[in-house]
C-alpha positions in Angstrom: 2.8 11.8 12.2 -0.4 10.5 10.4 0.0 8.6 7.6 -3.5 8.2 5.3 -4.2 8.3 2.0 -5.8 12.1 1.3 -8.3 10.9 -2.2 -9.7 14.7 -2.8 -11.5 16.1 -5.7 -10.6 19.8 -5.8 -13.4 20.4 -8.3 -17.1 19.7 -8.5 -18.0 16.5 -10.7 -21.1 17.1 -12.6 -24.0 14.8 -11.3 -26.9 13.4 -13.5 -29.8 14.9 -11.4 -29.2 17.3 -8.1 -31.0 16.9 -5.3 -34.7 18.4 -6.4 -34.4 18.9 -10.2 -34.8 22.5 -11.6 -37.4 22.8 -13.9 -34.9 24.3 -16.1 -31.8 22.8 -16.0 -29.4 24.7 -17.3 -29.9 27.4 -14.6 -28.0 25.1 -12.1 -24.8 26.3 -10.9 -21.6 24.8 -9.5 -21.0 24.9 -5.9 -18.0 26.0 -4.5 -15.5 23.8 -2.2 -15.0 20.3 -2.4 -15.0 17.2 -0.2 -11.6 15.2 0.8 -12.3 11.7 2.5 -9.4 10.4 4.4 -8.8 6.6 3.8 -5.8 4.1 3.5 -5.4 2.7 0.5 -5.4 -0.9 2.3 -7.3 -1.8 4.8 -8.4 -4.8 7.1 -11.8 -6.2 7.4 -13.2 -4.3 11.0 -11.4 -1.0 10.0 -13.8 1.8 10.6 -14.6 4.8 8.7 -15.4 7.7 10.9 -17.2 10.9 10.4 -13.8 12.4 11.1 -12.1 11.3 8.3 -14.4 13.4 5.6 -14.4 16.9 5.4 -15.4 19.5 3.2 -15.8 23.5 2.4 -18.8 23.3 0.1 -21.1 26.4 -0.5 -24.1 26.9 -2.1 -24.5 30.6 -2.3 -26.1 30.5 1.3 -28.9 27.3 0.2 -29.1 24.6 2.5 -27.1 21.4 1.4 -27.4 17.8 1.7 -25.0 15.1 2.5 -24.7 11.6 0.8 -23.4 8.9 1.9 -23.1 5.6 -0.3 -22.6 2.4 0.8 -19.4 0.6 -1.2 -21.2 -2.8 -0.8 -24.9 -2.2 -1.2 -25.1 1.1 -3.0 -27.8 2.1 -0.6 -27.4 6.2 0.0 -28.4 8.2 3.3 -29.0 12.0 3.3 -28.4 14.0 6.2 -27.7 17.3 7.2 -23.9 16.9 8.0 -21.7 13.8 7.7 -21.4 12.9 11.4 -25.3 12.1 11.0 -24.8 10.1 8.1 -26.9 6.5 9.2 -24.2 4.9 7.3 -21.2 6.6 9.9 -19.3 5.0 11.4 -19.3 2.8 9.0 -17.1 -0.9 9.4 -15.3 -2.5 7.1 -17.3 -5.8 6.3 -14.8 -8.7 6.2 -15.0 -9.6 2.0 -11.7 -8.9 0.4 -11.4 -7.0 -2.8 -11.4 -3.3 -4.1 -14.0 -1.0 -3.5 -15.3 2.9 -3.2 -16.2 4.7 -0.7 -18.5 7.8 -2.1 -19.0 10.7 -0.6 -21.8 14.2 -2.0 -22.9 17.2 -1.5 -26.2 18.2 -2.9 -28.4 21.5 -3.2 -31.3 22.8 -5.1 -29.9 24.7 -8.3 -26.5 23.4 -8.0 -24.8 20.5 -9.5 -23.8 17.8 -6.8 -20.0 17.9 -5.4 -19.2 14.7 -5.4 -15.3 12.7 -3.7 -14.9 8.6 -4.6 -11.9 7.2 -2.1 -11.3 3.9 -3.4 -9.7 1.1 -0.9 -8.5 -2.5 -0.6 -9.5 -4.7 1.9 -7.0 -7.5 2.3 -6.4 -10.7 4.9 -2.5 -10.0 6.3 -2.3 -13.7 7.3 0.1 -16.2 6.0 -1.9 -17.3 2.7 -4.8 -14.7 3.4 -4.5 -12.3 0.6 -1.6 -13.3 -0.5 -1.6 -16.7 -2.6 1.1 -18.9 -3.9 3.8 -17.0 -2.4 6.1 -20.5 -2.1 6.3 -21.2 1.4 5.1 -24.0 3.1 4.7 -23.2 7.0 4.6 -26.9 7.4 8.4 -27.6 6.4 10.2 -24.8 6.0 11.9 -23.4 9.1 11.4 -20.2 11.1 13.2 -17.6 13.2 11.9 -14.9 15.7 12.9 -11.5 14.9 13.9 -8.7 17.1 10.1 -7.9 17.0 9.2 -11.4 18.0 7.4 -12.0 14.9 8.3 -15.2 12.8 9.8 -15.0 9.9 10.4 -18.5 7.7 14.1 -19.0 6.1 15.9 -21.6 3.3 19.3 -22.5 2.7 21.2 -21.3 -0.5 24.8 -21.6 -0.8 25.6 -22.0 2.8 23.8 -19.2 4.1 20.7 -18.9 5.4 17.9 -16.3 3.9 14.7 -15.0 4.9 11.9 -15.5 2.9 9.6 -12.6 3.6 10.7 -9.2 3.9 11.4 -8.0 7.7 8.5 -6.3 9.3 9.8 -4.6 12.7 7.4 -1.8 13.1 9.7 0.1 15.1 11.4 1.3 12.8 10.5 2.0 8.9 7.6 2.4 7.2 4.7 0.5 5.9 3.7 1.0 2.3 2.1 4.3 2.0 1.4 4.6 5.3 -1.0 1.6 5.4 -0.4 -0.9 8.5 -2.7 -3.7 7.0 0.1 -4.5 4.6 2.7 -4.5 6.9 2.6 -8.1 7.4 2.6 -8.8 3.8 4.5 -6.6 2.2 6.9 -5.9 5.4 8.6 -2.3 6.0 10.5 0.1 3.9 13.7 0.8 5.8 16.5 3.5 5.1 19.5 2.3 5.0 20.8 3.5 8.1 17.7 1.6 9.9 18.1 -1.5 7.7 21.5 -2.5 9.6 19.3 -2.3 13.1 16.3 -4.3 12.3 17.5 -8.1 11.4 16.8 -11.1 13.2 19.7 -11.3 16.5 22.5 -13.1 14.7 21.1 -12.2 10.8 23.0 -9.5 8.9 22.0 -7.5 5.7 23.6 -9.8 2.7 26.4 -8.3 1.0 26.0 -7.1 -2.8 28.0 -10.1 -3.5 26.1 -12.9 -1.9 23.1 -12.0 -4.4 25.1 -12.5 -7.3 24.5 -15.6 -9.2 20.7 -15.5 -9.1 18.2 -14.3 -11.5 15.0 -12.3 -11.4 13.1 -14.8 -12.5 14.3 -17.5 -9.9 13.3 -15.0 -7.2 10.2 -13.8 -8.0 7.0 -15.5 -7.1 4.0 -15.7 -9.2 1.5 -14.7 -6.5 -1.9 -13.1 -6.9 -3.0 -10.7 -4.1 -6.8 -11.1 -3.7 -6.9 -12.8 -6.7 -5.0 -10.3 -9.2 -1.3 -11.3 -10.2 1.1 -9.1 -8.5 4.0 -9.1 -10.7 3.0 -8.5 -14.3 4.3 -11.0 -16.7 7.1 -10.1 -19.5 8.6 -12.7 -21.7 11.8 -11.5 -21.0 11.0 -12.9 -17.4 10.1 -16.4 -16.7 8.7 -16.6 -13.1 9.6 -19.6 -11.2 10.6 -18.6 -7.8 13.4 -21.6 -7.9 15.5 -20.1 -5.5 12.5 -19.5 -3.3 13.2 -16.5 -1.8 9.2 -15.4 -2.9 10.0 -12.1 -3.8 7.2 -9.4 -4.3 6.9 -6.8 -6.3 6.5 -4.3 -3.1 8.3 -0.8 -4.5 10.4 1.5 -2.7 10.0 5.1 -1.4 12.1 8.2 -1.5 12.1 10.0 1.8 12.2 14.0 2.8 14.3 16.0 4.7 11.1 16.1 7.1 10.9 12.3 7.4 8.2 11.9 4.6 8.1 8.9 2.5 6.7 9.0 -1.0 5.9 5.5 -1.8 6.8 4.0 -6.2 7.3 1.1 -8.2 4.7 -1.2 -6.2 3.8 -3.7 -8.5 7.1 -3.1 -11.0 9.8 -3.2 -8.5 11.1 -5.4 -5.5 14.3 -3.5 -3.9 16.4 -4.7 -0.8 19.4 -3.2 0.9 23.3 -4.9 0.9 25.5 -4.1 3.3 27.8 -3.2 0.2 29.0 0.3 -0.7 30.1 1.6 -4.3 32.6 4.9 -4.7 30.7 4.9 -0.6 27.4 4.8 -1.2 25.0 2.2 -0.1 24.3 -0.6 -2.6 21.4 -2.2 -3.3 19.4 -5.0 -5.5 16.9 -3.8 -7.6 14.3 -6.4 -9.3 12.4 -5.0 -12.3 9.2 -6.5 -13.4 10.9 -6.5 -17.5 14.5 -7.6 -17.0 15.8 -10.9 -15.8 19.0 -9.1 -14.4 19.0 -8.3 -10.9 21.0 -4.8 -11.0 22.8 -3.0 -8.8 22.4 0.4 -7.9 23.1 2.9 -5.7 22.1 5.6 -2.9 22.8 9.0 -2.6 23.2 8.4 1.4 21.8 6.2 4.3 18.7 8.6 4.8 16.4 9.7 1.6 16.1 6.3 0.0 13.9 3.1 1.7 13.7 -0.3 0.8 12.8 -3.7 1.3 15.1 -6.2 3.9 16.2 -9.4 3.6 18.9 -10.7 5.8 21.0 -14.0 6.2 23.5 -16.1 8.2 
């Protein structure tokens, strides 16, 4: 199953010039087609953009066209006669974090250019890569091996011990929109039936009950990711992460009958799973970016709902 981020433009953007200007202008005409460029919307410094991942049904009434190819980081452009011999493809990620474009046109004498913009993130997955002032310190805080045998760093609260990063087990779940370069940061988005199978050996999902007591606010961590604050700031909401579980605004998804995940609420919404059920549903915690309640909601089942896990002992 291939999970990318499909940016298409279904219709033809008007361009300032085409590719040899008509003497008279208005007598250009609009190609048919378009150009889809296949791209997660996160992505790790090395990540290679292929002539694969860009297609396109443009036609211009039988006229030769010309393909562009713009370079996010230098703006430099490269003509050729098909993608694939693009100078510019393939083209690597350069390792310098931020947001960027990735543009993509189609060009012919007397026609308007076609033109596709798939905008990405390139982000550092590392413990305080991307990700700054999430509130732990790898230097004293203690750490457990998952399932997975990734680490994952825990506090005490209460007699129980808690994770403080959401789990990550790639063998199950998904990452966010499809995107494995957040997977270490953001973790996976779990159903509820996978959620009970993908704790540490001897963690459990919390129960509904064992969250009770805490605020948003203490939960929530003011961190910026490449620079940008991830949770936006309400003064309903004071942010002070003085229970330090570090939570981030990650989302949730709603899942298919076919498996699919569609992917909301990143940057509004932190969600985790209890082991609690209501009237039989699953329960879970949801964090909103305006309320200093944590809430609890429910499920319809174990299967079309995923999000976030925590898990303690």
């Amino acid at each position: 199953m291939k999970f990318k981020t499909a940016l298409a433009i279904g219709f033809l953007i008007l361009a300032a010039v085409a590719c040899k200007k008509e003497e008279k202008e208005e007598t250009s005409e609009y190609m048919s087609g378009g150009i889809t460029i296949f791209l997660p919307d996160f992505v790790e410094p090395g990540y290679t953009i292929k002539a694969d991942d860009i297609s396109d049904d443009l036609y211009a009434g039988g006229n030769e066209i010309g393909y562009i190819v713009q370079d996010p980081y230098t703006g430099d452009r490269d003509t050729a006669a098909a993608f694939k011999y693009s100078k510019f493809l393939p083209y690597t990620i350069p390792d310098a974090l931020g947001s960027f474009e990735f543009i993509c046109r189609g060009c012919a004498t007397g026609y308007y250019n076609a033109s596709t913009t798939a905008g990405y993130t390139v982000v550092d997955p590392k413990m305080n890569g991307s990700i700054k002032g999430l509130g732990i310190d790898v230097t004293k805080d203690s750490c457990t091996t998952g399932r997975d045998g990734k680490k994952y760093y825990f506090m005490k609260r209460d007699g129980l011990d808690w994770l403080m990063q959401n789990v990550a087990d790639e063998s199950l779940g998904k990452p966010y929109n499809g995107c494995t370069a957040t997977t270490d940061m953001f973790g996976h988005f779990y159903t509820r039936e996978d959620a009970e199978k993908v704790c540490p050996e001897g963690w459990r999902l919390p129960t509904s009950e064992e969250w009770d007591g805490l605020t948003a606010g203490e939960i929530m961590t003011d961190a910026t990711l490449n620079g940008e604050k991830m949770w936006n700031l309400y003064p309903e909401v004071k942010i002070t992460n003085a229970a330090r579980l570090c939570v981030l605004p990650c989302g949730y998804a709603e899942v298919d009958e076919e498996g699919e995940y569609t992917f909301k609420g990143f940057k509004s919404y932190a969600i985790f799973w209890t082991s609690s059920e209501c009237d039989g549903k699953p329960a879970y915690k949801c964090i909103y970016e305006g309320m200093n309640e944590i809430t609890t909601l429910v499920a319809s089942d174990n299967k079309s709902f995923a999000a976030s896990v925590r898990c303690v002992r």
